[in-house]
N, C-alpha and C positions, 0 to 999 in steps of 0.2 A: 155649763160654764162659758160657753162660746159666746150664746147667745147674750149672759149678761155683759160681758167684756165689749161686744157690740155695743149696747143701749150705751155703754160709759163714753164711750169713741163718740157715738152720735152726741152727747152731751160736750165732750169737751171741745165735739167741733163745731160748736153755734155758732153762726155765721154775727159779728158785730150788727149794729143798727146801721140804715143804708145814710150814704154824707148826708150833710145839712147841702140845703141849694146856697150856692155863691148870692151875697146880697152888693147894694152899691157903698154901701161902708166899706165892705171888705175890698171893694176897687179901690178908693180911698186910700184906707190905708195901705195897700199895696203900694200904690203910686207916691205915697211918700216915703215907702221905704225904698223903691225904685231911685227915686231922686236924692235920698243920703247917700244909694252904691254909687250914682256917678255916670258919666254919660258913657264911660268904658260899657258898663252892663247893657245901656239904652240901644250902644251901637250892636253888642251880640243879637241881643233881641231880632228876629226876623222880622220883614214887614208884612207876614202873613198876621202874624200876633200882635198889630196895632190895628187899632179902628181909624175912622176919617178924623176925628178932632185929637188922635194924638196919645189916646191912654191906651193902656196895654189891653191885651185881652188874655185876660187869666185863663180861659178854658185853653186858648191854644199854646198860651206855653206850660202849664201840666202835659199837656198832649206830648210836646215835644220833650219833658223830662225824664215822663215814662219810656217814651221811644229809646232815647239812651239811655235808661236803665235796664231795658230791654235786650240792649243791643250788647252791651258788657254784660251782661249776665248770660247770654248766649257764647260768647266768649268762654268766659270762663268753667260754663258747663262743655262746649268742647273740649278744654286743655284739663278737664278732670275726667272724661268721659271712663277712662281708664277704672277709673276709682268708684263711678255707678251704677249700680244692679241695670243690667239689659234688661231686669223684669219690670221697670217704672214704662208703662203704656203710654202712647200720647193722650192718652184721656185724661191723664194726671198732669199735661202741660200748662194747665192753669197753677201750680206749686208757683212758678216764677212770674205772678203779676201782681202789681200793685193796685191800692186802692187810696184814693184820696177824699179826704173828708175835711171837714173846720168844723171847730169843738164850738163852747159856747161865747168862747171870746173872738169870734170870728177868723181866730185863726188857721192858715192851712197848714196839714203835717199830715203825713206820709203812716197808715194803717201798715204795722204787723201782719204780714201774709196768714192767714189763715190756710191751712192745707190739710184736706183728709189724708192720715197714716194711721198704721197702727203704732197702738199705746205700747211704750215699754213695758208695761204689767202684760198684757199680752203676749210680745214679745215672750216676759218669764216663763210667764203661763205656758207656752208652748216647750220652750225648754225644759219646765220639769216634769211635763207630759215623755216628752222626751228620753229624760233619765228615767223615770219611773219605767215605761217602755222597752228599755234597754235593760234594766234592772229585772224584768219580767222575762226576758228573754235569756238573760244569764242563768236565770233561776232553773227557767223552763231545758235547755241545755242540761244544768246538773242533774232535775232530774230524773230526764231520757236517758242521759249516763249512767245514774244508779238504775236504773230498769232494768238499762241491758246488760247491766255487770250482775244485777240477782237473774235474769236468765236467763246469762251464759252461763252465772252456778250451776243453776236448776239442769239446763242441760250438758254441763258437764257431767254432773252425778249421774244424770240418766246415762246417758254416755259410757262413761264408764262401768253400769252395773250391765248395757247391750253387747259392752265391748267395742263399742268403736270408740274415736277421736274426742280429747274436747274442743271444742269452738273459743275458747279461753282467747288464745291469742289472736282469732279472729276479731273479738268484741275489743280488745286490749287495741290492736292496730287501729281502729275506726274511732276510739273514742280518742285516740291523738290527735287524730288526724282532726278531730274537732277541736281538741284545746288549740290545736297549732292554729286553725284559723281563728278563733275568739283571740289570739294571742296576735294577730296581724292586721284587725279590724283599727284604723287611725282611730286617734284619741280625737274627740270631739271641742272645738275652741270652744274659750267662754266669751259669753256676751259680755259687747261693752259696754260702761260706765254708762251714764244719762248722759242727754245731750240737753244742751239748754236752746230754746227756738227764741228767745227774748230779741227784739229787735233792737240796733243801736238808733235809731233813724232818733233826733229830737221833732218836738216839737215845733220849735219855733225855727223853721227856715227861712225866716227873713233875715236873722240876727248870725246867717251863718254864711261861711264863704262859699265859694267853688272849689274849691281844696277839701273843705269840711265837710261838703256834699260829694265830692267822690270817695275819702274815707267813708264818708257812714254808708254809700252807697255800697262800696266792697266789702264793708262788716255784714250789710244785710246779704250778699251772697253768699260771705263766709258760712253764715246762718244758715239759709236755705242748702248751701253743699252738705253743710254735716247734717242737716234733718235727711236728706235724698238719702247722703250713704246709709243712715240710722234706718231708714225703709226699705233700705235693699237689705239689709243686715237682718231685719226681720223676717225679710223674703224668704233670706239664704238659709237660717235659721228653721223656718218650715218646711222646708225643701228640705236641707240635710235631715230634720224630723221623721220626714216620708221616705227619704232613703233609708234611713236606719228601721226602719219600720219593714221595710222593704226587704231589709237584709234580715231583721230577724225570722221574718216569716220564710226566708230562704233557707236559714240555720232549720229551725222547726222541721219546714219538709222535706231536707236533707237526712234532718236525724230520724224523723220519723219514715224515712228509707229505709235507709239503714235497719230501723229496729223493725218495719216489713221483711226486710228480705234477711236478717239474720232468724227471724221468726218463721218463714217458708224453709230456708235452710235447717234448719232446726226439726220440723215437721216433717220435711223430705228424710232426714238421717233416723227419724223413729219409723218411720214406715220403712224404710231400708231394715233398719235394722231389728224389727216385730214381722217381716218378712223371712228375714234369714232367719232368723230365728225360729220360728212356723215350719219351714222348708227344714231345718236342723231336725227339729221334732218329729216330721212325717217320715224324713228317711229314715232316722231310725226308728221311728215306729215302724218303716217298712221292714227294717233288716232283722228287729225283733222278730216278728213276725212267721220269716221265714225261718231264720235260728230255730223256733220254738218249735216249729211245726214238726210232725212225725214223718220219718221215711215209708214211704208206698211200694210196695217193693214193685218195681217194672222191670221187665224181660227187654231185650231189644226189639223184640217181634211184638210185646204189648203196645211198647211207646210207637213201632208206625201205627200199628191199627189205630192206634188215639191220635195220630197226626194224619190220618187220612181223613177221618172224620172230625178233626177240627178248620181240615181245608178244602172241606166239600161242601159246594155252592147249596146243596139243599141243606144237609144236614149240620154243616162244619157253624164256625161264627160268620158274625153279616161282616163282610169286608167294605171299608168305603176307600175312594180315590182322596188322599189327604195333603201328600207330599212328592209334586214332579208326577201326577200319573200312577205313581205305587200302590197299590191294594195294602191296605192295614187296618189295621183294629185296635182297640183302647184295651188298656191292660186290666179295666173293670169289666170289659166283656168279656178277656178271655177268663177270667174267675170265675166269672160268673156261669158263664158254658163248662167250663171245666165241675166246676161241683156238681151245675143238673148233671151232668153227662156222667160222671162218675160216682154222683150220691155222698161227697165226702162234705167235708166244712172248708171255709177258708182257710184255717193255717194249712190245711192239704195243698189246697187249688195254689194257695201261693207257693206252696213247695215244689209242687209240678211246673206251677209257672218259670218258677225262678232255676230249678234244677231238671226239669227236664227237657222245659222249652229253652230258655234263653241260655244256660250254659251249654246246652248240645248242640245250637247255631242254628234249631228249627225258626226261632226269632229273632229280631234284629232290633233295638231302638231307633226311629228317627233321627232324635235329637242325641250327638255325640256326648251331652252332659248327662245322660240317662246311663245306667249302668247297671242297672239292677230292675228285678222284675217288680214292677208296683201297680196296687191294685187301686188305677186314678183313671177318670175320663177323661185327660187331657193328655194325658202318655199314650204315644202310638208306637206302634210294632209291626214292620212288615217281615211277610213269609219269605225266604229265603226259597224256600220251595217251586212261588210263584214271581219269583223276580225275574222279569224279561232280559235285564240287564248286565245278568251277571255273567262274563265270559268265562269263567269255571262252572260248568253245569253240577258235577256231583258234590255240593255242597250245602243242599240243604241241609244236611246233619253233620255234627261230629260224630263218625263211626268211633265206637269204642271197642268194639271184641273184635279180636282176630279172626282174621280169613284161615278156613282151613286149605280150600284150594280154588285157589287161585283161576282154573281153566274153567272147572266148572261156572265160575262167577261169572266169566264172560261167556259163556253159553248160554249162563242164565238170564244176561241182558238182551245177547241180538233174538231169543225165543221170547223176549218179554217183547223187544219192541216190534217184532215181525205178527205178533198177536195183537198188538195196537194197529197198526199199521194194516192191518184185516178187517179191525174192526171198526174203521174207519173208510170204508169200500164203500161205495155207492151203489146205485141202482146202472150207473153208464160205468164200471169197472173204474172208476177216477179214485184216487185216495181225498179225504179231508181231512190235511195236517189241523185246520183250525178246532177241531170236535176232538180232538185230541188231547191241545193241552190243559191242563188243572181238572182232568177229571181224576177217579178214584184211582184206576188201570194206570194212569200217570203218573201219580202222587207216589204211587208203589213201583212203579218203575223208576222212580227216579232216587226215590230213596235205598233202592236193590244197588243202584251205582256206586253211593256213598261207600260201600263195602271198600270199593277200588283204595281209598285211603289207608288202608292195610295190608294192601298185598307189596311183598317183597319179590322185586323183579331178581333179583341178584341168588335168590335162595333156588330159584326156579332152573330146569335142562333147557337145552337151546330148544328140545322140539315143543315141550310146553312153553318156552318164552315166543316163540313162532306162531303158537297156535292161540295161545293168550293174545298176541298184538290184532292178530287179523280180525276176530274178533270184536275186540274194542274197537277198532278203527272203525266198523262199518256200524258197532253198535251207536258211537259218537255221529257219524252223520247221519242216522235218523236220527239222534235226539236233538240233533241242530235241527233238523226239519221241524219236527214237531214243536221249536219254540217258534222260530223264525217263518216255517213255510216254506212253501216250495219254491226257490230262487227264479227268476223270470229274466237276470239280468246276471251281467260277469260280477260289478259290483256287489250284487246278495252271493254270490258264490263265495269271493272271496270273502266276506263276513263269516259266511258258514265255515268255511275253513279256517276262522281264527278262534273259534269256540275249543274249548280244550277240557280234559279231565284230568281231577289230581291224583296220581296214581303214585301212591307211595309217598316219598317228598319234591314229586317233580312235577311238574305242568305242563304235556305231552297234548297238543293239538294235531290235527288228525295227519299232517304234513309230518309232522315229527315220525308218528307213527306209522306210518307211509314207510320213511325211510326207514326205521326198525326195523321193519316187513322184509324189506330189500337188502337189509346190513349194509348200508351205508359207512365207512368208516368214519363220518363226522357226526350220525346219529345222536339223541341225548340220551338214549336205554339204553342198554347190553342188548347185544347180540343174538338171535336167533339163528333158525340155521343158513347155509349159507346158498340160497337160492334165488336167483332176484327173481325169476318167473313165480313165485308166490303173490306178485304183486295181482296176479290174473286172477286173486279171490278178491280182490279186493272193491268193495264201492265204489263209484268214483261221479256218477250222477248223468254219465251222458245216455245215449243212445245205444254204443255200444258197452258200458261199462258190464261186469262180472254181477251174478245178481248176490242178493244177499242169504246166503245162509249160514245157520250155525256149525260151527269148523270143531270137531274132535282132535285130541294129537292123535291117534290112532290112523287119521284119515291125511296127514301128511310121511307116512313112508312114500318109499321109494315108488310103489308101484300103484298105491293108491291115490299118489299126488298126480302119478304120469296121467294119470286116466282123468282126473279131475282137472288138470289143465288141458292137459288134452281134447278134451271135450268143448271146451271154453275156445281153444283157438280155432277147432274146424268151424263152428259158426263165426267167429267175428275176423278171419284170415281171410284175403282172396289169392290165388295163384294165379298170374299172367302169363302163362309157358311161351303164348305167340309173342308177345311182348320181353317176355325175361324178366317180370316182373314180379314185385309179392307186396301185398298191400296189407297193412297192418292198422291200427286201434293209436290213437294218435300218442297215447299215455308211454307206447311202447319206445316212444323216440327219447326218453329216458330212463327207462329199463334199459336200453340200447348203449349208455354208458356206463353200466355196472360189469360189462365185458368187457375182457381185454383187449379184443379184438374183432373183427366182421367174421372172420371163419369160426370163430368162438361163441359167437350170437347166432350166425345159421344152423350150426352143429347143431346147441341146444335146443330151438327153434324146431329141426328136424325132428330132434329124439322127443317130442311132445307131440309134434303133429304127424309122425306116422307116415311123412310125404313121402314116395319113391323120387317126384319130380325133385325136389329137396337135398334129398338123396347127391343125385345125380348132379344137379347145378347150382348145389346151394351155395356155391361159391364163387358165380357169376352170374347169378338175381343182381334187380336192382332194386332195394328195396326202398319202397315208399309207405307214408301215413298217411290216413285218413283226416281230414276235421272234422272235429268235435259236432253235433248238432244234439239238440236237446226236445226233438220235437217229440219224440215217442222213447220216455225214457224206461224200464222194466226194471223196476224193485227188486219182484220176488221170480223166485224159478215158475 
């Protein structure tokens, strides 16, 4: 359509036939019409526009009436400038010039400007390109609108049969938000009326005045202003076209945003929600699972043997580093080792899993949203057993049976760890805490601890609460060693002395129990008996410390304790007689406040070491302590 609209422009802009040439008739008759105006005109006339013998010269006065035709019309295209499209180019500055011709009666007269513009039909043409465009675009808006109003149905229903949210009012808000701007886009003006180009210029300007040629001269202005505006009007016209064009295509990939990201959205909420769903379905398929399965009947002494061998590097599962350094394994492998190992089916393995291991605290979930024993490769479980980290050591299990006695227990730990601690002897007499831990010897030592969680300290005599504490005490700091190692520095010491065990419902670290030892009146136990020199069995890590053995009540009476401290201070006591002095175990310098007094600390002191010197001046010694050194420390007797 364009192209034809073209060919018509080119047709209706043919250029007229070029003037006729001036002949000498036409001087002639000029110069009589010059002599009826009168010599008023003769004298206007310049005397560039006469020749030598006195006739005019017609070429230079056209010359000179184009020039002020020119020159007002310049005029008045400034004082309208206002009113013309800034799109008219200077290559269209030929609109404002004339052409002069004489027809066949030799007369001159003033040519109709001819000027390339477009055609009002054109102009339409593009207008209801226009509307049509805009019509398409309305259309197109309705409907992305019903689109997304059938699905946001669609996904409402779905929606509601996953259980989540509909999107309803998401799509409701968006599609306003579009009528609002369709509802704000300015209403489009109409083209105006035709313009007529007909020139008023007559023909015959000899027969006219000077008056009459500036009238006609400002009609042909008037003419040419309202063709200019009628060409900017066309301009403006295809411009506002390609804006509106512009905006629709702006509307479209708006909306079609919109119905992108309500459709991601949309996509995101099913996969959300065919997730949970899945997740909903596996748990309890896990919990069925275990529900269904049969009880196994285990003994307490079954279940360690089955935890020593499911946390032994050769035999037990493959543990991997997964979370901060931790040892753990997928709760499809421990199934899985659980059945070979046992010869049962899954619902067993799961019921051991879930009831033997994970409710007895031998396992742990990683991840706090786990909670339950599940047979998945991507669920992990650390051993509790093997956890470096954990400042309550006897907690790999939840003991469930009662302790019958209590003393025996702790005998039976510092002989379990005093048999570790052998068996980890070298070739140069050195111990190896590190070959120690997580083997089987260990595994069962630590789980012999867990008993501790049921002993009642309160049920207990002061001399088995005595003979109970010391015990633990020295049993706890080898098992601190045995996680940690041998301390090289004050800082690992005191680590190792914040390690604790739960004994009963309390959490007694080896300082607490220390004081126990000594009946401390701000202690966290009950009371043993009332001795503070007991504290001379006790571990303590240095050079001179007490070494470790296992303590019977039997072996704290009266005469069997004298002998056994007694024994302890003639090696680690010096007497200074030439000095007046008595050198002492540095520990002792707070044992040394659990006396009332200095004659009450020497006394006692005396009646254990058997001194005559003692005896004699034990109440004008001056007693001194040793420092600590850690270079040659002795474990065992």
């Amino acid at each position: 359509m364009e192209e034809k609209s073209e060919v018509n422009d080119a047709k209706s802009m043919e250029v007229p036939p070029s003037p006729q040439p001036v002949t000498d008739s036409s001087y002639s008759e000029l110069d009589a019409c010059v002599a009826s105006l009168g010599a008023s005109f003769k004298d206007t006339v310049p005397k560039r526009n006469t020749t030598d013998n006195g006739r005019l010269n017609i070429d230079g006065i056209l010359k000179d009436i184009l020039q002020e035709d020119q020159k007002l019309s310049n005029m008045s295209f400034l004082q309208n400038s206002t009113e013309i499209s800034s799109e008219i180019s200077p290559t269209n500055s030929s609109v404002f010039s004339l052409d002069v011709s004489i027809d066949d009666s030799n007369t001159p007269r003033v040519l109709t400007p001819q000027v390339p513009h477009k055609s009002l039909q054109e102009v339409k043409k593009n207008d209801e390109k226009s509307e049509k465009i805009e019509k398409k675009s309305e259309e197109n808006v309705e409907k992305s609108a019903e689109k997304s109003e059938k699905s946001s149905e669609k996904s409402e229903e779905k929606s509601e049969k996953s259980g989540e949210e509909p999107l309803k009012e998401k799509v409701e808000e968006k599609s306003e938000k579009v009528e609002e701007k369709k509802s704000e886009e300015p209403k489009r003006s109409q083209p105006e009326k035709s313009v007529s180009f007909s020139s008023n210029v007559p023909n015959s300007l000899p027969n006219q005045s000077l008056e009459d040629n500036k009238s006609n001269s400002a009609t042909g202005r008037s003419n040419r202003m309202s063709f200019s505006s009628a060409f900017s009007l066309g301009k403006s016209k295809s411009f506002e076209g390609g804006a509106l064009r512009k905006k629709n295509k702006l509307k479209n990939s708006v909306s079609g945003e919109s119905q992108n990201e309500e459709a991601e959205e949309s996509k995101d909420e099913k996969r959300k929600s065919i997730f949970g769903t899945l997740k909903k379905k596996e748990n309890k398929r896990q919990s069925t699972l275990v529900d269904a399965a049969e009880e196994i009947p285990l003994s307490e002494a079954d279940l360690d043997e089955l935890v020593v061998t499911l946390t032994s590097p050769d035999e037990g599962v493959k543990l991997s580093k997964k979370h901060k350094g931790v040892e753990c394994a997928s709760g499809s492998k421990i199934t899985n080792w659980t059945k070979d190992t046992l010869h049962i089916d899954q619902l067993a393995a799961l019921n051991i899993g879930q009831r033997g291991f994970l409710e007895r605290g031998i396992i742990e979930p990683l991840s706090s949203k786990v909670n339950s024993f599940q047979d998945k490769s991507d669920v992990y479980y650390k051993f509790k057993l093997l956890d470096t980290k954990e400042t309550v050591l006897n907690l790999g299990k939840i003991y469930k049976e009662e302790v019958k006695d209590a003393v025996v227990l702790s005998k039976s730990l510092v002989e379990k760890a005093i048999s570790l601690l052998e068996s980890s002897k070298n070739s140069e007499g050195k111990y190896s805490f590190g070959s120690i831990f997580g083997s089987k010897e260990y595994i069962r030592f630590e789980l012999l601890s867990t008993g501790l969680q049921k002993v009642d300290l309160n049920s207990m005599g002061e001399v088995d609460r005595s003979t109970f504490y010391v015990n633990v005490a020295n049993s706890l700091s080898l098992h601190s060693r045995f996680i940690l190692g041998e301390p090289t520095n004050n800082l690992e010491r005191k680590e190792l002395l914040q390690r604790k065990y739960l004994i009963g419902s309390q959490e007694l670290s080896s300082v607490d129990l220390i004081e126990c030892v000594r009946g401390v009146p701000t202690a966290k136990g009950p009371k043993g008996i009332k001795e503070p020199m007991l504290h001379c069995l006790l571990f303590d890590g240095t050079d001179r410390s007490p070494r470790i053995s296992a303590v019977e009540s039997s072996q704290l009476g009266k005469e069997q304790l004298k002998w056994r401290i007694g024994d302890y201070l003639s090696k680690n006591v010096t007497i200074n007689s030439a000095e007046g002095e008595v050198w002492l175990p540095k520990y002792f310098k707070e044992v040394h406040t659990d006396y009332s007094d200095e004659k009450e600390f020497t006394t006692n002191l005396t009646e254990f070491m058997n001194s005559t010197y003692l005896k004699n001046y034990g109440t004008q010694v001056d007693v001194r302590y040793f420092d600590n050194s850690f270079n040659n420390v002795q474990y065992l007797p």
